[in-house]
C-alpha positions as CSV (number, residue, x, y, z in Angstrom):
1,X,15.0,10.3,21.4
2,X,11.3,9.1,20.4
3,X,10.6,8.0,17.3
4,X,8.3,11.0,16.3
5,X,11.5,12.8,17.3
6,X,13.5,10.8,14.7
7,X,11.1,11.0,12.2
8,X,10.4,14.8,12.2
9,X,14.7,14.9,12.1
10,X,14.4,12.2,9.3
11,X,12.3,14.3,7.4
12,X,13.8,17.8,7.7
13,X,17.2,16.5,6.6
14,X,15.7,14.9,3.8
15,X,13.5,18.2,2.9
16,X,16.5,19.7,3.2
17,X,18.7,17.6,0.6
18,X,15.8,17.4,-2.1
19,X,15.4,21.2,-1.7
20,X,18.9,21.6,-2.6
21,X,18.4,19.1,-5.5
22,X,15.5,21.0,-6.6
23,X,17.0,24.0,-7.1
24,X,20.0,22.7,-9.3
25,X,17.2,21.4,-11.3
26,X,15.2,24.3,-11.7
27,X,18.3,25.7,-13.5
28,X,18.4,22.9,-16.0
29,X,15.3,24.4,-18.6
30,X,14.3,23.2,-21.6
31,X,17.0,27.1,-22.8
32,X,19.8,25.5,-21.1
33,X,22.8,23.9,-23.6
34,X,23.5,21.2,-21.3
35,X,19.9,19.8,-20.7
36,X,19.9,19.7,-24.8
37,X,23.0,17.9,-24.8
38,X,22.0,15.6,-22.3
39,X,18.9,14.6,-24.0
40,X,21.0,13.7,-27.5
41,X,23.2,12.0,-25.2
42,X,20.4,10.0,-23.2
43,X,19.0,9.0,-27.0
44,X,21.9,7.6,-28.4
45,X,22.9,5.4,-25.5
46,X,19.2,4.2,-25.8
47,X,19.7,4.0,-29.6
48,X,23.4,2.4,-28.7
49,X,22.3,-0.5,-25.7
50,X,18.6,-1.1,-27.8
51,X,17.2,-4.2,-25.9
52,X,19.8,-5.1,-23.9
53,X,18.7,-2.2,-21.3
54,X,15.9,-4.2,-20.1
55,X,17.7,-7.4,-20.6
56,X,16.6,-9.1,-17.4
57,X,19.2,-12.1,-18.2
58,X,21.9,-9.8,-17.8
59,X,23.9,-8.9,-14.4
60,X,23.3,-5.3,-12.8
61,X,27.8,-5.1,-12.8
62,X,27.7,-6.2,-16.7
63,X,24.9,-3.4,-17.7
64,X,26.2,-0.8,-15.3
65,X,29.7,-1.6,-17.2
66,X,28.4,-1.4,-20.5
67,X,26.3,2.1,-19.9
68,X,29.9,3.7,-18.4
69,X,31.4,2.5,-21.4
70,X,29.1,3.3,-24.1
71,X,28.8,7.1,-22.5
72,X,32.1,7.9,-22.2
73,X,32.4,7.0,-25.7
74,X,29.3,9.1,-26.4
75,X,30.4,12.2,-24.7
76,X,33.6,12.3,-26.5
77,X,32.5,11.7,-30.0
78,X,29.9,14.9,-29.1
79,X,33.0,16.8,-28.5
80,X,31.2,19.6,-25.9
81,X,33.7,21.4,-23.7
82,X,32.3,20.3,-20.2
83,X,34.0,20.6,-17.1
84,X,34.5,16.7,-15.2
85,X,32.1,18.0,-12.6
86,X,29.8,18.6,-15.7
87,X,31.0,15.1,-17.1
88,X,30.1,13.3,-14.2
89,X,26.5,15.2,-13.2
90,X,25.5,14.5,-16.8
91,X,26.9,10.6,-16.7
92,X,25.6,9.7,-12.8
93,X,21.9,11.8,-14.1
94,X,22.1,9.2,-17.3
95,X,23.1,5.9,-15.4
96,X,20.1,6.3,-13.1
97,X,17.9,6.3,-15.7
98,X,19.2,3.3,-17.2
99,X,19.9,1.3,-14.1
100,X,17.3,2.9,-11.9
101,X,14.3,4.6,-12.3
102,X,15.2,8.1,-13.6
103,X,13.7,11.6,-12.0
104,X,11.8,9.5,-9.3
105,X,14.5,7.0,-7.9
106,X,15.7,9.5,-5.7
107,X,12.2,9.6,-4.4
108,X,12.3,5.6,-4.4
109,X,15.4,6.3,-2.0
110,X,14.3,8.9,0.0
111,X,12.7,7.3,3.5
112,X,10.0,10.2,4.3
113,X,8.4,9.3,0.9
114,X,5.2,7.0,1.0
115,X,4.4,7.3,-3.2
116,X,5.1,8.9,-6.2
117,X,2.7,10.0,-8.9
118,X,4.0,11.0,-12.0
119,X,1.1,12.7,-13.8
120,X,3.1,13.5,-16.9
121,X,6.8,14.6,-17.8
122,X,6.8,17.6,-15.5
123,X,4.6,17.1,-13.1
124,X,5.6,14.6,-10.5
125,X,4.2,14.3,-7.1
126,X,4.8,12.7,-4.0
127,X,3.5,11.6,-0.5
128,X,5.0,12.7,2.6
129,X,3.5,12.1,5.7
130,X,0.0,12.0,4.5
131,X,0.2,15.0,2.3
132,X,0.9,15.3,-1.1
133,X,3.7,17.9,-2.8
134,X,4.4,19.0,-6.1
135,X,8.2,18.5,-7.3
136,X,10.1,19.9,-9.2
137,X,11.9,17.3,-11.4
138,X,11.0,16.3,-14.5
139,X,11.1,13.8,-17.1
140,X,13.0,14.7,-20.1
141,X,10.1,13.5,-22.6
142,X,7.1,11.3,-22.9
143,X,9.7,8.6,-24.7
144,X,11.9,9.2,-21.6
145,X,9.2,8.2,-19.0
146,X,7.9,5.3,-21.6
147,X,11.6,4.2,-20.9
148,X,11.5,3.8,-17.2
149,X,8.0,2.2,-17.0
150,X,9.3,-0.2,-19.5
151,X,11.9,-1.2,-17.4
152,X,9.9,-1.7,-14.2
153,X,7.5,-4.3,-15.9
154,X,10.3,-5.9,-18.2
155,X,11.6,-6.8,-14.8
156,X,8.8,-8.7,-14.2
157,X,8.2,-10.4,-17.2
158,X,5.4,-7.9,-17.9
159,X,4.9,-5.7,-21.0
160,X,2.9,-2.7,-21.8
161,X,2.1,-1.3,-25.6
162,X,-1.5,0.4,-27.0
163,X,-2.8,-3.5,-26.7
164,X,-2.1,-3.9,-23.2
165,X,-1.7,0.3,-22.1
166,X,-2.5,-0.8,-18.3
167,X,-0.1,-2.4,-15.9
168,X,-0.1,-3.5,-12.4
169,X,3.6,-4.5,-10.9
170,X,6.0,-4.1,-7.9
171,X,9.2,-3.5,-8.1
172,X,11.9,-5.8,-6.5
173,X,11.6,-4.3,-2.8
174,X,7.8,-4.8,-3.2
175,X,6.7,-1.6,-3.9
176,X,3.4,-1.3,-5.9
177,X,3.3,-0.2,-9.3
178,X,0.7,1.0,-11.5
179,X,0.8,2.4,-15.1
180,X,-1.1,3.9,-18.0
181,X,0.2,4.9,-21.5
182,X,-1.9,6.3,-24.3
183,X,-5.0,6.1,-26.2
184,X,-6.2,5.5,-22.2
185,X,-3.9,8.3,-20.3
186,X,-4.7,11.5,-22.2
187,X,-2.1,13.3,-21.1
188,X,0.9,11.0,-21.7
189,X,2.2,8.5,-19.4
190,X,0.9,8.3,-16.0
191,X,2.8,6.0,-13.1
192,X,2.1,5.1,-9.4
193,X,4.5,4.3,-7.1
194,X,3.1,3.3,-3.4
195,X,6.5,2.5,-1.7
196,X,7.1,-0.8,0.3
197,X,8.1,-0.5,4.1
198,X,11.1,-2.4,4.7
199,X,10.5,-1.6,8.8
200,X,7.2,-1.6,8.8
201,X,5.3,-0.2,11.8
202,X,4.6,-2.1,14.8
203,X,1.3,-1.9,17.1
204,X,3.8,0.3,19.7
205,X,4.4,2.6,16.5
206,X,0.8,2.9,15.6
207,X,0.0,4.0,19.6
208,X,2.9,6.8,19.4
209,X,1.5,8.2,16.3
210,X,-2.2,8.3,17.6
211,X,-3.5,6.0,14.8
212,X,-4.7,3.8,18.0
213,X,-4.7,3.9,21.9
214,X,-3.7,0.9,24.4
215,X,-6.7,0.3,24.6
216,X,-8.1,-0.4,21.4
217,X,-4.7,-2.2,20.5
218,X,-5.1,-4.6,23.8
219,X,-9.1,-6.0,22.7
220,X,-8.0,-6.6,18.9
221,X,-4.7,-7.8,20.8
222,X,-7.1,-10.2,21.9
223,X,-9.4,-10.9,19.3
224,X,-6.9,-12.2,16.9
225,X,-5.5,-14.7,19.7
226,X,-9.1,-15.4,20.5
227,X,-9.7,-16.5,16.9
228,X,-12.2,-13.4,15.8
229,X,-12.7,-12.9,12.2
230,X,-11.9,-9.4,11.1
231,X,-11.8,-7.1,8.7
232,X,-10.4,-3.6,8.5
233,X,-12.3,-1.2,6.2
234,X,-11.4,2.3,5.1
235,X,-10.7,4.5,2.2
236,X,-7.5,4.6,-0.2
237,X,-4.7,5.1,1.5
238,X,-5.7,4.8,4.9
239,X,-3.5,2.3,6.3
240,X,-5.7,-0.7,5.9
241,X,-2.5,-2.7,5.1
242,X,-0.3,-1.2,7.4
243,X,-3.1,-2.1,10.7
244,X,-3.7,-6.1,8.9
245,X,0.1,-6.4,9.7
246,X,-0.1,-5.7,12.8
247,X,-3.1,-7.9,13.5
248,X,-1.1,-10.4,11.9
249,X,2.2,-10.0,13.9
250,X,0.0,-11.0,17.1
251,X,-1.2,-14.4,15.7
252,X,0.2,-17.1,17.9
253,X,3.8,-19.0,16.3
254,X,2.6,-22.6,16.3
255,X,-0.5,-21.6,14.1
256,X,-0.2,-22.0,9.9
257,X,-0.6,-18.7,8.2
258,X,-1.8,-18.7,4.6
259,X,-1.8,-15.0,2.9
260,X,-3.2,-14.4,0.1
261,X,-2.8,-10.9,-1.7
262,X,-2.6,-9.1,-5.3
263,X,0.8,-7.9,-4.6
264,X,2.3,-9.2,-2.1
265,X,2.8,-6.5,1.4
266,X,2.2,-8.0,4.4
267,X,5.5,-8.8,6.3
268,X,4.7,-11.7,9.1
269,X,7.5,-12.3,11.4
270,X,6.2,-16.1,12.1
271,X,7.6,-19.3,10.6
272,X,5.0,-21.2,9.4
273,X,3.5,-19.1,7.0
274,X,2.4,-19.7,3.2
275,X,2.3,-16.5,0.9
276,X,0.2,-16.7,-2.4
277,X,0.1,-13.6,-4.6
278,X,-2.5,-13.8,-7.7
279,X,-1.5,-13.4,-11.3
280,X,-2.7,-11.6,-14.3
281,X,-3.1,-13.2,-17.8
282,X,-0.8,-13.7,-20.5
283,X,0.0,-11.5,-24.0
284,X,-3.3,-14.4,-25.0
285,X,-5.1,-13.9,-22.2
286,X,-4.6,-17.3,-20.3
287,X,-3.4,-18.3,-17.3
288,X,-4.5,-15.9,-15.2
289,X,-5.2,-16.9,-11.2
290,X,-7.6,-15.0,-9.5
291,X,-7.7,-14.3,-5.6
292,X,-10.9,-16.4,-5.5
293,X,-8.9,-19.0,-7.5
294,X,-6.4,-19.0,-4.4
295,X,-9.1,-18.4,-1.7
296,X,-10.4,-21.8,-2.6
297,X,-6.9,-23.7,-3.1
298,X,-6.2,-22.3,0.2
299,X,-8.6,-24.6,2.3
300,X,-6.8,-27.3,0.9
301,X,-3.4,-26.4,2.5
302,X,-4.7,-27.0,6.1
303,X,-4.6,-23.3,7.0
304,X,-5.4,-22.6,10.9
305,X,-5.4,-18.7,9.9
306,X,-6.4,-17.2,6.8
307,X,-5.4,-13.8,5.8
308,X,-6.6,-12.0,2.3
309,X,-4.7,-8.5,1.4
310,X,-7.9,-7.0,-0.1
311,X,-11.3,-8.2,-0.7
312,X,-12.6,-6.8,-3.9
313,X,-14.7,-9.3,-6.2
314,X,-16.1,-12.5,-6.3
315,X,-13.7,-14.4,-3.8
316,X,-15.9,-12.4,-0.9
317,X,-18.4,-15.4,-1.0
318,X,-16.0,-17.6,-0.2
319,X,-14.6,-15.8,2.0
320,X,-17.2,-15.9,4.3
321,X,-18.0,-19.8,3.5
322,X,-14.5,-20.4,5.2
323,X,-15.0,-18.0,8.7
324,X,-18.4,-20.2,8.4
325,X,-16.7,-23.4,8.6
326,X,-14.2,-23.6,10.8
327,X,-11.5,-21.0,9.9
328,X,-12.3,-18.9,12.7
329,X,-9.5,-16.0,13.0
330,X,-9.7,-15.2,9.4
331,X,-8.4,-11.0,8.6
332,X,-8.9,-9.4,5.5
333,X,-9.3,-5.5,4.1
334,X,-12.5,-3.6,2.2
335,X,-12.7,-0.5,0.4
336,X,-15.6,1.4,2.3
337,X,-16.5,4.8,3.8
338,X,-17.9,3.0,7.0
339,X,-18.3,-0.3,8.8
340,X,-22.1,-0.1,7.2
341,X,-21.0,0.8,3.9
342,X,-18.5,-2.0,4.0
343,X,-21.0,-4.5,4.7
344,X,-23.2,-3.2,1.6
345,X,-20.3,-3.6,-0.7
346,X,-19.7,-7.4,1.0
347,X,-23.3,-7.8,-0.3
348,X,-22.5,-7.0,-3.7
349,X,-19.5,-8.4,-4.0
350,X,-21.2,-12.0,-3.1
351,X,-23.8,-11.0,-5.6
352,X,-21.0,-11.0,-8.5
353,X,-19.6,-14.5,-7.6
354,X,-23.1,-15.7,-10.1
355,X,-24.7,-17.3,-7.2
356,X,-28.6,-16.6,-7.1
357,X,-28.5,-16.1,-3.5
358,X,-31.2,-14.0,-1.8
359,X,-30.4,-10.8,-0.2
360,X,-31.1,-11.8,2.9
361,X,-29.4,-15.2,3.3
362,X,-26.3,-13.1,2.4
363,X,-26.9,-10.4,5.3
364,X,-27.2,-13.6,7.9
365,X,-24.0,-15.1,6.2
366,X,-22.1,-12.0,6.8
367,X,-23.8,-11.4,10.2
368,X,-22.6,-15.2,11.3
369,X,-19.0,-14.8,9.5
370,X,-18.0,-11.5,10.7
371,X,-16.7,-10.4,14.3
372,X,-15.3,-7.5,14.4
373,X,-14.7,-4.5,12.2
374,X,-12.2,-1.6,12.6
375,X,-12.3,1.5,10.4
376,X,-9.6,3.9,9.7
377,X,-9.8,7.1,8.2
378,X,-7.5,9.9,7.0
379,X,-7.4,13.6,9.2
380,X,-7.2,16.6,7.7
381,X,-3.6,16.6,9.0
382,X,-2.7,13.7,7.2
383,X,-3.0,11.8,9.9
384,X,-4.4,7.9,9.5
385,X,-6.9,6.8,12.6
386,X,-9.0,4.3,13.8
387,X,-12.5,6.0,13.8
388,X,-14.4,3.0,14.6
389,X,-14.2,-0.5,16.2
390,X,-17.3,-2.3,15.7
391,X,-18.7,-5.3,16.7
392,X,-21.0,-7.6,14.6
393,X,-23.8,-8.2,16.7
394,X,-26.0,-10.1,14.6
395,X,-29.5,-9.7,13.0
396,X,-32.8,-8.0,13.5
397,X,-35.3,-8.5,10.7
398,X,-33.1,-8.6,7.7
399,X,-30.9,-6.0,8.8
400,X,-27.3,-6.9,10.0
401,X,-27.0,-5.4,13.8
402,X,-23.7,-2.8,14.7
403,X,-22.7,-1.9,17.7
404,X,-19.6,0.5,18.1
405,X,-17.4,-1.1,20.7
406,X,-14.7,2.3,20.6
407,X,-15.4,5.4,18.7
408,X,-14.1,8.5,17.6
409,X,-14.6,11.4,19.3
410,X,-14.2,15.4,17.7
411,X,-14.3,16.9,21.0
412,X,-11.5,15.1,22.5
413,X,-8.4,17.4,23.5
414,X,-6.4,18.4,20.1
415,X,-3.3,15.8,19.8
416,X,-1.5,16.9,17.0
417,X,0.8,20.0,15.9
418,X,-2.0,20.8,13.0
419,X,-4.6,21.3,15.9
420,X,-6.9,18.4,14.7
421,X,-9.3,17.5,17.7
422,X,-10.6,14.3,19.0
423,X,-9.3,10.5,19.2
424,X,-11.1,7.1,19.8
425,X,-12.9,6.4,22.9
426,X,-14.3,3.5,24.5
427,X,-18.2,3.4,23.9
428,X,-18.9,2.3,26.9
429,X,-20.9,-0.8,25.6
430,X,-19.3,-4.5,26.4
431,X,-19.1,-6.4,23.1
432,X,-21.5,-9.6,23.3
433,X,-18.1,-11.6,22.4
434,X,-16.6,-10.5,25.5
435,X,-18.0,-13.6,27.6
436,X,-16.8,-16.2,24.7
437,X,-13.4,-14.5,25.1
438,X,-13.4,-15.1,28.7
439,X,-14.3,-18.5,28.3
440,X,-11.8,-19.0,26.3
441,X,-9.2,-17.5,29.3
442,X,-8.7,-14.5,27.6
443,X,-9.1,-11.1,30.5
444,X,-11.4,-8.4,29.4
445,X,-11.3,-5.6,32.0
446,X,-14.7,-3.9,32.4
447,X,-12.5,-0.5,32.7
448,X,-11.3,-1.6,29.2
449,X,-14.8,-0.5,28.1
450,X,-15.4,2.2,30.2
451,X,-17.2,5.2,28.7
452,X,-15.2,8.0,28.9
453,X,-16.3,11.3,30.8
454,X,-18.9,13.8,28.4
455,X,-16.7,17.2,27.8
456,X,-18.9,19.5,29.2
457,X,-19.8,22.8,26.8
């Protein structure tokens, strides 16, 4: 069976469950007696257990014994007659709340699901696929929600109040994390879950779901090996991080890998590899490590690759100071709407490192620094593809010179379900780094650039 196959299966079966879930919790309103009784329950085990539910010193077996205990007690002394089917939907609903993450964990759990957005208390959305779908479950209350983001960032060592109401965090598989309370979320609570892939996907993977083709995965193949420094640019949620770890994966084993990232993602299957992850200051604003800060301590650990999760700030600069001098192969990620606009914004960002640099000097930095650049974009399908592969050519004047090496093409033959036409084709211009790969022994077929035939009208 192909993996599409398994992952449409995947999918329906798990469609298939959560409608099923949904529609026993459609029945539990705000009217119904044992949603009320369930709330007084779920407050007096948090009034009971106080602290101690986001002790992190504690064992998972000694809370999980302590919440069994404490609501059995609870249910009794509240003297409802429930049925034990009643008993034990109300107890498992309460236990995931304290131990997991409430309404959402079965989201967490579910494999089709990329994030979760919790907007407020009954309005929770989530990601399948590339499309986004309104849920029905619900938090029980604003204090309820306030309860599980409290015990995602006590996990960490983190805390959020109205004199910190902003959070970033990940959760213990590695999943991102971000959340607002009040005076800045209007609305109540807002959380962000973008899921961690345990399996993540493979350049095979990426071909069979059209984000690339052979032949765009067999040049950057070889422009990692041939020491290249690229970056990826594309918007949110574009797979940016998913494409920088397969670049990664085809970096040679007896290199040193040093990654630097805000949260930490990428999942190298090589041995010699370093990961740094940058941290946020204190409850008195000290201590804080920036990724510039780690950038820089980063040519001191005698890196032969250097790979940064997201460029965004200051740390661009020196960035581009270490593909100038002599860490060829370096990968990183931008924010952009284009391979032009991503050069702009690398402009900037240099700009806000303080440096009284002029505008041109940067443009020939980046021009000098910069190999390659491959865009991805979202479909209106969902889908995420590389649009554009672009080579830095150089300068003309003071403008940095692009030349699109593979490019996307809306008149291709429609390859998905949704009908969305086109996928990347070669432009049928050789990059100019095509002879030092050769030099270097590396085979570049001329049929790997290859223009493909005009559709006629």
């Amino acid at each position: 069976m192909k993996l599409s196959d398994r992952v449409k299966r995947a999918r329906q079966e798990s469609n298939e469950v959560i409608d099923l879930t949904d529609q026993a919790i459609k029945r539990l309103d705000t009217d119904d007696p044992i949603a009320e009784f369930k709330l007084r329950v779920q407050e007096g085990l948090h009034q009971r257990l106080g602290p101690s539910a986001f002790d992190t010193d504690r064992s998972e077996s000694d809370l999980r014994r302590s919440v069994v205990e404490e609501l059995e007690k609870l249910i009794d002394e509240e003297g409802t007659s429930l049925s034990q089917v009643e008993r034990e939907r109300i107890a498992a609903d309460i236990s995931e709340d304290i131990l997991g993450h409430g309404p959402v964990q079965r989201f967490l759990d579910d494999p089709t699901v990329t994030e979760v957005m919790v907007n407020s208390t009954d309005l929770i959305y989530v990601e399948r696929a590339g499309k986004l779908e309104r849920t029905t479950s619900r938090f029980l209350s604003d204090e309820h929600l306030r309860r599980v983001i409290d015990r995602v960032v006590a996990a960490i060592g983190r805390r959020i109040d109205e004199s910190s109401p902003m959070v970033d965090a990940r959760l213990d598989d590695g999943s991102r994390v971000n959340a607002v309370i009040p005076p800045l979320a209007v609305d109540g609570p807002a959380l962000t879950i973008r899921k961690f892939s345990r399996d993540p996907y493979g350049a095979d993977e990426l071909i069979e779901f059209g984000s690339l083709t052979p032949e765009v995965v067999d040049l950057i193949k070889t422009c990692v090996e041939g020491r290249l420094n690229i970056l990826i640019t594309g918007g949110t949620g574009t797979g940016k991080t998913t494409l920088l770890n397969v670049l990664s994966s085809f970096i040679p084993e007896d290199q040193r890998i040093v990654t630097i990232e805000d949260a930490v993602e990428l999942q190298l299957h090589q041995d010699h590899v370093v990961r740094l992850e940058s941290r946020p200051s204190n409850i008195e604003g000290r201590g804080e490590i920036t990724i510039r800060d780690l950038v820089r301590n980063s040519l001191r650990m005698r890196p032969d690759r250097i790979v940064i999760g997201e460029v965004r700030g200051a740390e661009a600069l020196d960035m581009l100071q270490a593909m100038n001098t002599g860490h060829e192969g370096s990968l990183s990620t931008l924010h952009s709407n284009s391979p032009r606009d991503g050069l702009s914004r690398l402009e900037t960002m240099v700009l806000m490192s303080g440096m009284d640099i002029p505008v041109t000097a940067i443009r020939e930095y980046i021009s000098s620094a910069l190999d390659l650049i491959i865009h991805l974009s979202r479909m209106k399908d969902g889908s995420r593809r590389a649009t554009q592969v672009t080579e830095v050519v150089g300068m003309e004047g003071d403008v940095v010179t692009l030349q699109d090496i593979f490019q996307y093409d809306y008149r291709a033959k429609p390859q998905t379900e949704d009908g969305l036409a086109g996928r990347i084709v070669p432009s049928g211009i050789r990059p100019s780094f095509a002879g030092h790969l050769e030099d270097l022994g590396y085979d570049l077929s001329s049929a790997l650039f290859q223009e493909a035939p005009k559709r006629r009208r």
